[in-house]
C-alpha positions, 0 to 999 in steps of 0.5 A: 405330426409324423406320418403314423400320426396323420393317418390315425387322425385321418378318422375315415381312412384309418376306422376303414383301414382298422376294420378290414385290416382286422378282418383280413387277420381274423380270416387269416388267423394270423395277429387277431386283436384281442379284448384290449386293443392290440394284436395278438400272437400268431398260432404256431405254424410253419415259417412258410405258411406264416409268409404265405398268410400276410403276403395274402393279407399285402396282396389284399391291402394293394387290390383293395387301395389301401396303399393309394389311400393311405398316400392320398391322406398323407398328402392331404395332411402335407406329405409329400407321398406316393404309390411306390414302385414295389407297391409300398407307401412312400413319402419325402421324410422332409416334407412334413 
């Protein structure tokens, strides 16, 4: 199983992560998901405001555990992962 699939598995990390992910595109009007699932287009907008809008949504993701949770469940599915120093999930690609 690669590290996308394990934490889609991860029922309670990824139905929390989907909600507010989608809320936080939703305020930021960037991505909204549409009736069949997916992400949507962006509104035309500035270059620079498009960047202003996700490095809110980053910012949030970060404040708000997202990046360590999402570590803690590749760990629990037998990743060797970790917090970055920039912020990032990260993981060993041998370790699954």
């Amino acid at each position: 199983m690669g590290a996308v699939a394990a934490l889609r598995g991860d029922r309670r990390f990824f139905a929390d992560f989907s909600t507010r992910l989608d809320a936080l595109h939703e305020q930021y009007q960037v991505c909204p998901r549409g009736a069949d699932g997916y992400l949507g287009d962006t509104a035309e907008m500035p270059g620079d405001e498009l960047v202003r809008r996700n490095v809110a949504i980053m910012r949030t993701i970060e404040e708000e555990e997202y990046v360590d949770r999402a570590a803690e469940s590749l760990r629990a599915a037998g990743f060797d992962a970790w917090r970055n120093e920039v912020g990032h999930v990260a993981f060993t690609p041998t370790s699954k």
